[in-house]
DOMI-5488 format. One record per residue: x, z, y of N, C-alpha, C in turn. Coordinates in Angstrom, 1 decimal, padded with zeros to 4 digits, always signed. Layout:
<pts>
<pt><n_east>X</n_east><n_up>Z</n_up><n_north>Y</n_north><ca_east>X</ca_east><ca_up>Z</ca_up><ca_north>Y</ca_north><c_east>X</c_east><c_up>Z</c_up><c_north>Y</c_north></pt>
...
</pts>
This chain:
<pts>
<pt><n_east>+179.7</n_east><n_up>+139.6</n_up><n_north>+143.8</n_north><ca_east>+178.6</ca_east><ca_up>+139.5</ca_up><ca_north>+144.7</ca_north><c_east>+179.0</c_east><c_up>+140.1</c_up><c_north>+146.1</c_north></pt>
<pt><n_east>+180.0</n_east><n_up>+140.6</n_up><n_north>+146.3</n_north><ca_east>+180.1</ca_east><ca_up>+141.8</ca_up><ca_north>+147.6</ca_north><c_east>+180.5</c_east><c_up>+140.8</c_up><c_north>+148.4</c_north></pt>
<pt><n_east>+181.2</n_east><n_up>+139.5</n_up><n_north>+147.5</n_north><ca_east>+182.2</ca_east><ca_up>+138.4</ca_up><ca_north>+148.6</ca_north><c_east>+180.8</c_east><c_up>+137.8</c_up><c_north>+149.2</c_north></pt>
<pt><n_east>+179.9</n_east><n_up>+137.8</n_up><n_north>+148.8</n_north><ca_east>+178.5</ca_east><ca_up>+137.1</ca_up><ca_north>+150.1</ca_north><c_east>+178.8</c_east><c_up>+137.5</c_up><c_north>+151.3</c_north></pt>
<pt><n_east>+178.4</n_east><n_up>+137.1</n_up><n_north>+152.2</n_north><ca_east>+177.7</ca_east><ca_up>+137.5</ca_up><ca_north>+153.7</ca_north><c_east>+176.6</c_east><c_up>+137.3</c_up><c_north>+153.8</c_north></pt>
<pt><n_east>+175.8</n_east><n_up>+138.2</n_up><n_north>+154.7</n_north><ca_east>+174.6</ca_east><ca_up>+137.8</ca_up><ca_north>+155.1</ca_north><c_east>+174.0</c_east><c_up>+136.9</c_up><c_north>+156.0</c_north></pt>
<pt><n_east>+173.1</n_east><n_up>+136.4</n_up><n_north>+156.0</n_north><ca_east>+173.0</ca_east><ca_up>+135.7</ca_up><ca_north>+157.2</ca_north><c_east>+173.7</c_east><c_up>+136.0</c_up><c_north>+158.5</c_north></pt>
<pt><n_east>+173.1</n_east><n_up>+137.1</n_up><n_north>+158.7</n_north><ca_east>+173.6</ca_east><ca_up>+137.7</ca_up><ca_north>+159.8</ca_north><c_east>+174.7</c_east><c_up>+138.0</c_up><c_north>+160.2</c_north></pt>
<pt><n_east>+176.0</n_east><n_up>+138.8</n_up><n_north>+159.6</n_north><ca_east>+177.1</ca_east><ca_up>+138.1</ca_up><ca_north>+159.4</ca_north><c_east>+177.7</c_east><c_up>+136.7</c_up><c_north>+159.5</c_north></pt>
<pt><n_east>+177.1</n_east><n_up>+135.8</n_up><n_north>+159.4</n_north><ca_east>+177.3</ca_east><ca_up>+134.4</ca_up><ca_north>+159.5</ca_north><c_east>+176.8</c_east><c_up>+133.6</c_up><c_north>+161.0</c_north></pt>
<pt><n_east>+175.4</n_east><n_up>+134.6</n_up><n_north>+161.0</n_north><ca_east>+175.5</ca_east><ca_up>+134.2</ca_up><ca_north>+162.7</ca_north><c_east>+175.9</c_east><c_up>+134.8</c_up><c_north>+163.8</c_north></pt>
<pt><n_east>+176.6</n_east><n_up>+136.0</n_up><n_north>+163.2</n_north><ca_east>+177.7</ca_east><ca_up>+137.1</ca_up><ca_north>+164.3</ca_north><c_east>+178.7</c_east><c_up>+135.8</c_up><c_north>+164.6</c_north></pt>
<pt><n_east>+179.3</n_east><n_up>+135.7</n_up><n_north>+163.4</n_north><ca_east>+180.4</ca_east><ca_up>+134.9</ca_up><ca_north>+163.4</ca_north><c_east>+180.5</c_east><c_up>+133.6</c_up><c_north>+164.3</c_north></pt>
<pt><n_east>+179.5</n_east><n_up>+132.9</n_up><n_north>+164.0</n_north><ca_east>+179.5</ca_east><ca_up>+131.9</ca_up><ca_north>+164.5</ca_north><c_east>+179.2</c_east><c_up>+131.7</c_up><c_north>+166.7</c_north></pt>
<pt><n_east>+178.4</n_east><n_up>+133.0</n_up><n_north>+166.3</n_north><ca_east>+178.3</ca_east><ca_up>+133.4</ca_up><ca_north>+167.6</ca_north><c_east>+179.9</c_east><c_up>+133.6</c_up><c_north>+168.4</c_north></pt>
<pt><n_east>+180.4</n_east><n_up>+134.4</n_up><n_north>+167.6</n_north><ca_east>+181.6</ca_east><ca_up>+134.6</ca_up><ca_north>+167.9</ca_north><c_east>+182.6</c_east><c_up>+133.1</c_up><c_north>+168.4</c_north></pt>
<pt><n_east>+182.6</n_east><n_up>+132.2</n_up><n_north>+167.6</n_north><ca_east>+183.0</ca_east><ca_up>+131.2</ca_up><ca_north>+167.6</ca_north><c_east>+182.5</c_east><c_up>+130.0</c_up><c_north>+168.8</c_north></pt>
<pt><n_east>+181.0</n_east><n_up>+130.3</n_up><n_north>+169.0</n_north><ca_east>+180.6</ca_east><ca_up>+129.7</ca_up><ca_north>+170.1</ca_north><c_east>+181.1</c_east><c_up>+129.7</c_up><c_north>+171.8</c_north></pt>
<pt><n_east>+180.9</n_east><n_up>+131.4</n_up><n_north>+171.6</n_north><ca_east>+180.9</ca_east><ca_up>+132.0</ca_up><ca_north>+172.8</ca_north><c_east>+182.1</c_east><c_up>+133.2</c_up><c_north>+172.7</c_north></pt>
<pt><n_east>+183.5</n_east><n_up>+132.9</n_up><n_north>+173.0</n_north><ca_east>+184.2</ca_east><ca_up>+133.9</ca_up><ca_north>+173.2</ca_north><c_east>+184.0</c_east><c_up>+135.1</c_up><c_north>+173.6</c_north></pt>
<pt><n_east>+183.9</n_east><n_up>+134.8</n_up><n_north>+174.9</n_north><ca_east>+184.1</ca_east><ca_up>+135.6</ca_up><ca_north>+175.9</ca_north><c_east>+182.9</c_east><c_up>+137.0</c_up><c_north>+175.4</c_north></pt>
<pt><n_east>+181.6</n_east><n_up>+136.6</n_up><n_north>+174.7</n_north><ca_east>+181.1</ca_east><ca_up>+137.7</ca_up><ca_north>+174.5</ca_north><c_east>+182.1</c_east><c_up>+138.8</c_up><c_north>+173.7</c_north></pt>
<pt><n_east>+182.9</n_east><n_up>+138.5</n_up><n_north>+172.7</n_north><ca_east>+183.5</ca_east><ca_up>+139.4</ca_up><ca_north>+172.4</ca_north><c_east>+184.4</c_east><c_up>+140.5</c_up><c_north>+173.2</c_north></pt>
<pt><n_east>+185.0</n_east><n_up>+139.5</n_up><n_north>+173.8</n_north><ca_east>+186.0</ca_east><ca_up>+140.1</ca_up><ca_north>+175.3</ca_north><c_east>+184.7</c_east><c_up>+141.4</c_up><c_north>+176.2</c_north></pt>
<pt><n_east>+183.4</n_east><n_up>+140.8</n_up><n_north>+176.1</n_north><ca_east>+183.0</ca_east><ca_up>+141.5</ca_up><ca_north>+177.1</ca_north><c_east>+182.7</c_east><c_up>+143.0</c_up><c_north>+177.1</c_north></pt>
<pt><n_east>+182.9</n_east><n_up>+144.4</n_up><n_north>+177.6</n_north><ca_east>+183.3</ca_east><ca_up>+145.1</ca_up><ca_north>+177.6</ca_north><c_east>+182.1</c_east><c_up>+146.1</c_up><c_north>+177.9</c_north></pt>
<pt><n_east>+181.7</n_east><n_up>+146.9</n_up><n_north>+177.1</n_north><ca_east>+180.2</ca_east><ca_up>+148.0</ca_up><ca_north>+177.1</ca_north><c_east>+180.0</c_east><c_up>+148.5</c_up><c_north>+178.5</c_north></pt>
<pt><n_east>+178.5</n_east><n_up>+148.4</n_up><n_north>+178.9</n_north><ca_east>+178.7</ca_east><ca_up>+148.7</ca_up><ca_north>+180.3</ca_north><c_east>+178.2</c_east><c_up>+150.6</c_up><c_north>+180.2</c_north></pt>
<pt><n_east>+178.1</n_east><n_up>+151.0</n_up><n_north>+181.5</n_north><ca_east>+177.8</ca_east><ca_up>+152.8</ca_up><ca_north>+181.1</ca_north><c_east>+176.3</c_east><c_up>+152.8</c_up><c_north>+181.6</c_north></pt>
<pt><n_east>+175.4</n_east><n_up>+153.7</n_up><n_north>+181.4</n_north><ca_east>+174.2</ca_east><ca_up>+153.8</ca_up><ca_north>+181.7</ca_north><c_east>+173.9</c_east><c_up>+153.7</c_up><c_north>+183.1</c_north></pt>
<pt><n_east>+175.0</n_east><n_up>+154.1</n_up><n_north>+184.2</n_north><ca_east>+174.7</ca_east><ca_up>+154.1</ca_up><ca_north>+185.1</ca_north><c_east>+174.6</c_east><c_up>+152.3</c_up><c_north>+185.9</c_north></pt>
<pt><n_east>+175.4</n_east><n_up>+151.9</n_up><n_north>+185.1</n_north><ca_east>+175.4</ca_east><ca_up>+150.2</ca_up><ca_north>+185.3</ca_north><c_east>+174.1</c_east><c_up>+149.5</c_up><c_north>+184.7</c_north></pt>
<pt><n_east>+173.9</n_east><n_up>+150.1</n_up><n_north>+183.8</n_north><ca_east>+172.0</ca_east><ca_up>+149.7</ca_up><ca_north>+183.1</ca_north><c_east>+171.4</c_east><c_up>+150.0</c_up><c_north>+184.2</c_north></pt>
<pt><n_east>+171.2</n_east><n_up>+151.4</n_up><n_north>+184.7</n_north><ca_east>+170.2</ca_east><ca_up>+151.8</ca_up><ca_north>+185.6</ca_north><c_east>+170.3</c_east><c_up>+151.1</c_up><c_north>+186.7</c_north></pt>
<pt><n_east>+171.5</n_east><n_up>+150.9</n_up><n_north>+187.6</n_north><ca_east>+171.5</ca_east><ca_up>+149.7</ca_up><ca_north>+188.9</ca_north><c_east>+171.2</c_east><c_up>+148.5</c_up><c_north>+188.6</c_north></pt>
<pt><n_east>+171.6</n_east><n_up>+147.9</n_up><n_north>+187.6</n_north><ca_east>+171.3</ca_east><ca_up>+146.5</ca_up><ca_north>+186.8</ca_north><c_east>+169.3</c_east><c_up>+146.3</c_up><c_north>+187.0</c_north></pt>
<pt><n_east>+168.7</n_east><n_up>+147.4</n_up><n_north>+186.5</n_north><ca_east>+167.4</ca_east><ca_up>+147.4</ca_up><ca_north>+186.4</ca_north><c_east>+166.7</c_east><c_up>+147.8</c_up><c_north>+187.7</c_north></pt>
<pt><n_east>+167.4</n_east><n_up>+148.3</n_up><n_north>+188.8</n_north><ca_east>+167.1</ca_east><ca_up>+148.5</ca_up><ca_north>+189.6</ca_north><c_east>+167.1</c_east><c_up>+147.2</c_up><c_north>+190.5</c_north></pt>
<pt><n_east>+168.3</n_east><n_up>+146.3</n_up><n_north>+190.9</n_north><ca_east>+168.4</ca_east><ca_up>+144.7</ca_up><ca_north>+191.1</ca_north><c_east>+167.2</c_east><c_up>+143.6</c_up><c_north>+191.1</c_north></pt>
<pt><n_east>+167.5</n_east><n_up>+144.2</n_up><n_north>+189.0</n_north><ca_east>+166.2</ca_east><ca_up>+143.4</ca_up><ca_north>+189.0</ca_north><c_east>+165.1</c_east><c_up>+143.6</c_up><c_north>+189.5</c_north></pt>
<pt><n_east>+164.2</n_east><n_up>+145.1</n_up><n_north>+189.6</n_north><ca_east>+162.9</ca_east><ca_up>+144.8</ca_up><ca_north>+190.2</ca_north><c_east>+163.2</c_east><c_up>+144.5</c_up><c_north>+191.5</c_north></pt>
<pt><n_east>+164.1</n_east><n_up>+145.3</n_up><n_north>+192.2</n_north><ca_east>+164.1</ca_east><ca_up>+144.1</ca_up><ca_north>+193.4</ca_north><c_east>+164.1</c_east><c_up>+143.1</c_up><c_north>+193.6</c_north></pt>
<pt><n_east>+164.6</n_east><n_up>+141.9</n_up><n_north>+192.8</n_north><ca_east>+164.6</ca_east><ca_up>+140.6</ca_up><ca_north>+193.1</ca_north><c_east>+163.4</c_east><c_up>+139.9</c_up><c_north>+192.4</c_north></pt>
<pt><n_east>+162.7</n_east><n_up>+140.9</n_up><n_north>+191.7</n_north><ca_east>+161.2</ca_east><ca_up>+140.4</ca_up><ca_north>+191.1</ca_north><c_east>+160.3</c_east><c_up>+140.4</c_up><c_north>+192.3</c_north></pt>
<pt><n_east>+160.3</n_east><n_up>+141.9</n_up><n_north>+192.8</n_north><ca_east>+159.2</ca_east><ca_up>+142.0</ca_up><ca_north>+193.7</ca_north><c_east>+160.2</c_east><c_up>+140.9</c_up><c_north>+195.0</c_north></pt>
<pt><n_east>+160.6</n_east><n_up>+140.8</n_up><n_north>+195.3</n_north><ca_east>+161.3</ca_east><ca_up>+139.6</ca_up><ca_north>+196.5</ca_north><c_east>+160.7</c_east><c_up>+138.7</c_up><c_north>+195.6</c_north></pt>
<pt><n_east>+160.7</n_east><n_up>+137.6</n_up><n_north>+194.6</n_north><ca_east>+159.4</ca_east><ca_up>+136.6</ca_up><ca_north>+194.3</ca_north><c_east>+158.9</c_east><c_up>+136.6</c_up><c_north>+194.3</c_north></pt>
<pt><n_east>+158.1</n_east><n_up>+137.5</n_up><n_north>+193.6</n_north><ca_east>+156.3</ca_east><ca_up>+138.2</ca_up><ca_north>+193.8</ca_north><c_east>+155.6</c_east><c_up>+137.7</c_up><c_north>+195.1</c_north></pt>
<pt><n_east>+156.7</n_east><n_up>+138.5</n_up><n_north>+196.3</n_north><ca_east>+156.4</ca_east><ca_up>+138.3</ca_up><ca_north>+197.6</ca_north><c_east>+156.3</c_east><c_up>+136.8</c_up><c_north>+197.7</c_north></pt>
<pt><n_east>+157.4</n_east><n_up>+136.2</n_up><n_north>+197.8</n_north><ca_east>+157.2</ca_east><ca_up>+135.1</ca_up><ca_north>+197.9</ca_north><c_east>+156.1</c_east><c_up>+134.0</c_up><c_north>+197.1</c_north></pt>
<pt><n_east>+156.1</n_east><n_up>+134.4</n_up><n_north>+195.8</n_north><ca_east>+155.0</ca_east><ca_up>+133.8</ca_up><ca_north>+195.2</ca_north><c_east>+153.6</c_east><c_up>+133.7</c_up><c_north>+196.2</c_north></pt>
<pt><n_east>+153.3</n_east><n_up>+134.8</n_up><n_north>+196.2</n_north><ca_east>+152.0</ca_east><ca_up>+135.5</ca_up><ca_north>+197.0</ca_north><c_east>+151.8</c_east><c_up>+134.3</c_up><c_north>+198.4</c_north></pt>
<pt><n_east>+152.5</n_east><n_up>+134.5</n_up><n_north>+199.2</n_north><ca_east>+153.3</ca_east><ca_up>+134.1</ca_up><ca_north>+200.2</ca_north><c_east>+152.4</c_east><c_up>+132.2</c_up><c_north>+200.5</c_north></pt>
<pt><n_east>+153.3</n_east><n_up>+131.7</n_up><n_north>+199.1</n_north><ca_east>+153.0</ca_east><ca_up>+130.6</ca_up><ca_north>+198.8</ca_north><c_east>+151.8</c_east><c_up>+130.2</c_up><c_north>+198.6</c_north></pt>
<pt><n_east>+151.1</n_east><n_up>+131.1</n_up><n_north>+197.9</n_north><ca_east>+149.7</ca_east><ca_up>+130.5</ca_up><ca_north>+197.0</ca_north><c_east>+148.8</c_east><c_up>+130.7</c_up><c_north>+198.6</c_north></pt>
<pt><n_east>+149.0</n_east><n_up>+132.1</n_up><n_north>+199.0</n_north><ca_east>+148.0</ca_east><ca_up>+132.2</ca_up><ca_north>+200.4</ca_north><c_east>+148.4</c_east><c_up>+130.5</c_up><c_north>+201.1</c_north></pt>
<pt><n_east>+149.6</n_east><n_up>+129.9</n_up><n_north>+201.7</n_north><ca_east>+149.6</ca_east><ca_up>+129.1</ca_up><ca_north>+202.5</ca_north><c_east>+149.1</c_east><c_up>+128.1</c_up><c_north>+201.7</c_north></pt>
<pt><n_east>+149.0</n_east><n_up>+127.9</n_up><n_north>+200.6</n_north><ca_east>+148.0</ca_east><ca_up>+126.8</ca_up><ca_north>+199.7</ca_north><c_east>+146.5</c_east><c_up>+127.0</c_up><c_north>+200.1</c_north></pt>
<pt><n_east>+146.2</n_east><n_up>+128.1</n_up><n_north>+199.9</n_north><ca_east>+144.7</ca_east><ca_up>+128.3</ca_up><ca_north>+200.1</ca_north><c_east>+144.4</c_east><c_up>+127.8</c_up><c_north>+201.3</c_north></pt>
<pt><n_east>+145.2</n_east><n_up>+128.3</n_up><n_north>+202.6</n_north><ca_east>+145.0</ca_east><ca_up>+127.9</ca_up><ca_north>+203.9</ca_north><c_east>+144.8</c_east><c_up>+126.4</c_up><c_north>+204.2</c_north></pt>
<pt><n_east>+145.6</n_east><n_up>+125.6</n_up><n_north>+203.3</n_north><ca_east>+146.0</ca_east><ca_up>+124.5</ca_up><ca_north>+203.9</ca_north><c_east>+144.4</c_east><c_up>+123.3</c_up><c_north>+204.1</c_north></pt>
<pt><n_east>+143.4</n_east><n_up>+123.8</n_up><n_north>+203.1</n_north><ca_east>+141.9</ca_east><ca_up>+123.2</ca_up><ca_north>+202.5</ca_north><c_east>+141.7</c_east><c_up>+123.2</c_up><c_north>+204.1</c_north></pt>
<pt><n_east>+141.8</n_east><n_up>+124.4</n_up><n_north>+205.0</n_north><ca_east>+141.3</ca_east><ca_up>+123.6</ca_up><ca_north>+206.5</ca_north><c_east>+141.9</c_east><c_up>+123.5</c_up><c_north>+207.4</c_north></pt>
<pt><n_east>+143.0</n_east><n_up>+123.3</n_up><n_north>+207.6</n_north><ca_east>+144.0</ca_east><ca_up>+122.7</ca_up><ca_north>+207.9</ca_north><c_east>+144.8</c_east><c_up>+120.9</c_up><c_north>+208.1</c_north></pt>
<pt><n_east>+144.4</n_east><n_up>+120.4</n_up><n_north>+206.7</n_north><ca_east>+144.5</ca_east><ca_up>+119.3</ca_up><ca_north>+207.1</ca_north><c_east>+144.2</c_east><c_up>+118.0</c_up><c_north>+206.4</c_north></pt>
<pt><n_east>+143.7</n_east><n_up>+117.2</n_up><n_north>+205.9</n_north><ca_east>+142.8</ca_east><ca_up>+115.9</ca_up><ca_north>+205.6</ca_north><c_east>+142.7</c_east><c_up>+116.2</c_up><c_north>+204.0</c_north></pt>
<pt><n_east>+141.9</n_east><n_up>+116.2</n_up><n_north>+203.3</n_north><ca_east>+142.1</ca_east><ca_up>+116.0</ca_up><ca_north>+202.0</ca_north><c_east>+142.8</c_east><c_up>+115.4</c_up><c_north>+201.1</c_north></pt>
<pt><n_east>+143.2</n_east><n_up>+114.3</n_up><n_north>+201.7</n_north><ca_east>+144.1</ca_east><ca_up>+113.5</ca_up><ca_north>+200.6</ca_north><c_east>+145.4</c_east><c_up>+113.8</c_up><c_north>+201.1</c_north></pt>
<pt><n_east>+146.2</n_east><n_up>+114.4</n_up><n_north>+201.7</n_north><ca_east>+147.5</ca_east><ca_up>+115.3</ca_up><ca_north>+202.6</ca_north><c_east>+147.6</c_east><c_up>+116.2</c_up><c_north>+201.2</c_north></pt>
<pt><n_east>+146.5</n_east><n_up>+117.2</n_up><n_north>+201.1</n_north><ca_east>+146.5</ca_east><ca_up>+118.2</ca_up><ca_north>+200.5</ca_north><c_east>+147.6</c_east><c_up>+118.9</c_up><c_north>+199.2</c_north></pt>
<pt><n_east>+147.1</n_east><n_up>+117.5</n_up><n_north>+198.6</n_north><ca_east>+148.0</ca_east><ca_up>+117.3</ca_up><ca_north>+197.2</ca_north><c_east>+149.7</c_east><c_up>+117.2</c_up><c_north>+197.7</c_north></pt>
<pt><n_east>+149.9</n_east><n_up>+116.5</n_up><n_north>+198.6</n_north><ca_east>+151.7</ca_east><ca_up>+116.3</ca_up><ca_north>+199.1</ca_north><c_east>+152.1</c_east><c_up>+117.4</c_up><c_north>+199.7</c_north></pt>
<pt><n_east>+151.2</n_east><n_up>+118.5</n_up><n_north>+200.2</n_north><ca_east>+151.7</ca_east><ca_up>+119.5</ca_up><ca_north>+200.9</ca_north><c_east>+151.6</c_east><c_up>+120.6</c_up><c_north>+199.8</c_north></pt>
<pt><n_east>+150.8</n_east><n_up>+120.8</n_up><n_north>+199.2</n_north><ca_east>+151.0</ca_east><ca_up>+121.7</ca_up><ca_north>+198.1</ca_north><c_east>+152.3</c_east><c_up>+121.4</c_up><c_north>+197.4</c_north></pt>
<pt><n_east>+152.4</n_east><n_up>+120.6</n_up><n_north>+196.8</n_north><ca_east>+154.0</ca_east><ca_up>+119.9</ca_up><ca_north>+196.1</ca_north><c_east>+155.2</c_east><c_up>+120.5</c_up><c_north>+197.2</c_north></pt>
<pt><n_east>+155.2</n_east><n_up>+120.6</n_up><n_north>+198.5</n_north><ca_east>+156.4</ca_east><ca_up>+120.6</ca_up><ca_north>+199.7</ca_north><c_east>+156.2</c_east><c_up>+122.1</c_up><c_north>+199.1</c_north></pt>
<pt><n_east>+155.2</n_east><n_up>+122.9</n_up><n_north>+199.2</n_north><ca_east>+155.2</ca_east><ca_up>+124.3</ca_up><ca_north>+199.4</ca_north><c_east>+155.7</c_east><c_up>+124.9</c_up><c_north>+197.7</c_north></pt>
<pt><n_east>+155.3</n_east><n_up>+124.3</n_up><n_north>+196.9</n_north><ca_east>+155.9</ca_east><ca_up>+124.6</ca_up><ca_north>+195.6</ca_north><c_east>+157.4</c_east><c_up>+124.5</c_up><c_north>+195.6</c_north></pt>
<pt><n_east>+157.2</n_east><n_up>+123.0</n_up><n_north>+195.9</n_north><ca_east>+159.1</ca_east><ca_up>+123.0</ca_up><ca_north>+196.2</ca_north><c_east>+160.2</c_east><c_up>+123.9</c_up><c_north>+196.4</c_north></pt>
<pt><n_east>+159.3</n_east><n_up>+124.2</n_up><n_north>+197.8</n_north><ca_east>+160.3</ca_east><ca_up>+125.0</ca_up><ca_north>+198.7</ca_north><c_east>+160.4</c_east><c_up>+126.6</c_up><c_north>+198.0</c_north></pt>
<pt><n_east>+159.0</n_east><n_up>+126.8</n_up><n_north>+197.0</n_north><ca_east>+159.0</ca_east><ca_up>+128.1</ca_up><ca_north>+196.6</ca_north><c_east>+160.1</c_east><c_up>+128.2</c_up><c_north>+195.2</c_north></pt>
<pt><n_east>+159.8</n_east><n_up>+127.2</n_up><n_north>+194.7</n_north><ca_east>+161.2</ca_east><ca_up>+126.9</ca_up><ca_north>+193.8</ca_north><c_east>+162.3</c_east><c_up>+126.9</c_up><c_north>+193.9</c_north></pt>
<pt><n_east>+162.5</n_east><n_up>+126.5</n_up><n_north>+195.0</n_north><ca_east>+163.9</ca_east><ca_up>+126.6</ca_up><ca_north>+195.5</ca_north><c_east>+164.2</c_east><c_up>+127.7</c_up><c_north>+195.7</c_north></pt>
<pt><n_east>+163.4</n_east><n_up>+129.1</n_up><n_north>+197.0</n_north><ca_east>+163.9</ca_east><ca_up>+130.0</ca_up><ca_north>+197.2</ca_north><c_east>+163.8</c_east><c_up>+131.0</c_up><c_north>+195.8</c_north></pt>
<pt><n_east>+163.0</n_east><n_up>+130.8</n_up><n_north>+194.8</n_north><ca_east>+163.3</ca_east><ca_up>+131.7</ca_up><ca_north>+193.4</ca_north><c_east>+164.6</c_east><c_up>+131.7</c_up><c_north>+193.1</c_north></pt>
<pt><n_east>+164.8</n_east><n_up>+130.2</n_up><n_north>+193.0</n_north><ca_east>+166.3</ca_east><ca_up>+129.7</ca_up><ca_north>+192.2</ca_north><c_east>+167.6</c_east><c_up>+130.6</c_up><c_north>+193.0</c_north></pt>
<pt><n_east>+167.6</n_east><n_up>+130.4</n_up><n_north>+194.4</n_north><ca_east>+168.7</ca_east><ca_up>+131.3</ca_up><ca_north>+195.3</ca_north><c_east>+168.2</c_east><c_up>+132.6</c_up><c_north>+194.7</c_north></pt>
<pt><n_east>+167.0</n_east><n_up>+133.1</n_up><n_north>+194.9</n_north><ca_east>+166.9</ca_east><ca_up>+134.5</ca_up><ca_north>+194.5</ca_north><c_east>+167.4</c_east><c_up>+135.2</c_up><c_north>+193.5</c_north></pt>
<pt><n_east>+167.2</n_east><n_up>+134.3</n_up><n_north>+192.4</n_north><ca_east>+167.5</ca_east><ca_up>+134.6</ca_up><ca_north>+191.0</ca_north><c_east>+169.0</c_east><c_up>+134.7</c_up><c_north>+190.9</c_north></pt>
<pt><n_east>+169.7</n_east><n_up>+133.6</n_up><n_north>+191.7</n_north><ca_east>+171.2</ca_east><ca_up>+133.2</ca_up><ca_north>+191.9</ca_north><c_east>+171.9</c_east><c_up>+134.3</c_up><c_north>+192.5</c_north></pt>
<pt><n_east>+171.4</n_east><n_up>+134.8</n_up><n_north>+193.4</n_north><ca_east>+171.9</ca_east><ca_up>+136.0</ca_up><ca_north>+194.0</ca_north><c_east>+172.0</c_east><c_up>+137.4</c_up><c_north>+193.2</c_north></pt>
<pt><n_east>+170.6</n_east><n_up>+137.6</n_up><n_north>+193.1</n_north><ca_east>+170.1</ca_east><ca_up>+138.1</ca_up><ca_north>+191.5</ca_north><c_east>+171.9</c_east><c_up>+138.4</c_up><c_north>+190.7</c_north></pt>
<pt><n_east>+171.9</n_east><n_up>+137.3</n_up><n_north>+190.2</n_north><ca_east>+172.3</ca_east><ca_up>+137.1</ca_up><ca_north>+188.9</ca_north><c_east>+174.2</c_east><c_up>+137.8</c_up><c_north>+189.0</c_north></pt>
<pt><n_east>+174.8</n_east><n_up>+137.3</n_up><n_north>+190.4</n_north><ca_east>+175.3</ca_east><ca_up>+137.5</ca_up><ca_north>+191.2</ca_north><c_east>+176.3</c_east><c_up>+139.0</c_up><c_north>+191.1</c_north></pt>
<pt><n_east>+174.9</n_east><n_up>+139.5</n_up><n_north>+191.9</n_north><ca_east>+174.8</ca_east><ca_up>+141.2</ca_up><ca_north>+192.0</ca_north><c_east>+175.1</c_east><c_up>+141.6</c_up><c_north>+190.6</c_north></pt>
<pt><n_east>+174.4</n_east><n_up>+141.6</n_up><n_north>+190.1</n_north><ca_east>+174.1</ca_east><ca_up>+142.1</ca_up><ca_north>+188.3</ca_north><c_east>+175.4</c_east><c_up>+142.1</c_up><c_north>+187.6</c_north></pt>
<pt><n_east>+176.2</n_east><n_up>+140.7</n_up><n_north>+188.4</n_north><ca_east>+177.8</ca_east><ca_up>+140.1</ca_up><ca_north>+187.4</ca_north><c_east>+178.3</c_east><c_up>+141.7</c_up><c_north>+188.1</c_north></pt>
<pt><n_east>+178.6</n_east><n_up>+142.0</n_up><n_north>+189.6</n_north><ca_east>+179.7</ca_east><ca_up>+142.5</ca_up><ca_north>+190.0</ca_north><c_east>+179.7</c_east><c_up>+144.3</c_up><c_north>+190.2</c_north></pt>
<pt><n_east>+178.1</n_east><n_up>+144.3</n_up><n_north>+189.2</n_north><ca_east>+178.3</ca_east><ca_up>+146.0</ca_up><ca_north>+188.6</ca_north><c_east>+178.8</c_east><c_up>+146.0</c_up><c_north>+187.7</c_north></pt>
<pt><n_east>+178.4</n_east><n_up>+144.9</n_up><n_north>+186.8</n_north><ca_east>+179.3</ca_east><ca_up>+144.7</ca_up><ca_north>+185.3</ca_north><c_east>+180.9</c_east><c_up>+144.6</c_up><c_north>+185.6</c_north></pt>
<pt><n_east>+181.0</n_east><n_up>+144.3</n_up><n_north>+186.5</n_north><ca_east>+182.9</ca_east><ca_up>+144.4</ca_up><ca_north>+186.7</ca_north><c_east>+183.4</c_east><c_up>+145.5</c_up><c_north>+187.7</c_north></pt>
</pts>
């Protein structure tokens, strides 16, 4: 019976198999956790902001400009807020790699 593995074992392994490089990847020190976590709420609250940001110029837009507009300008302003998340997060993600190294 000892020759079993567990699931778990099985999906170390396969993990292994999938994804090299996790193995290669190298324990970080607490102090790299604590700036890691510190990044992130920065780059949260920099969305937040910008979320906020977004939804107010949505609200604004009701008297600002025709109603049937409405709908295509909300979509431009989502857009554009998606887009700057994605850099943010990108940058984000970025930073995060080059404490880890």
């Amino acid at each position: 019976m000892s020759g079993l593995k567990s699931s778990w074992e099985l999906s170390l392994e396969r993990s292994e198999k999938l994804v090299p490089e996790l193995k290669n990847k190298k324990k970080i020190t607490s102090r790299q956790k604590e700036k890691i976590s510190e990044i992130r709420k920065e780059y949260q609250a920099k969305i937040a902001d910008k979320d906020i940001m977004m939804q107010d110029s949505v609200t604004k837009l009701q008297g600002r400009i025709p109603p049937e507009e409405i709908k295509y300008a909300m979509e431009e302003l989502q857009n554009g807020f998606a887009e700057e998340k994605n850099a943010l997060e990108k940058k984000m993600e970025e930073e995060i790699e080059s404490v880890r190294n």
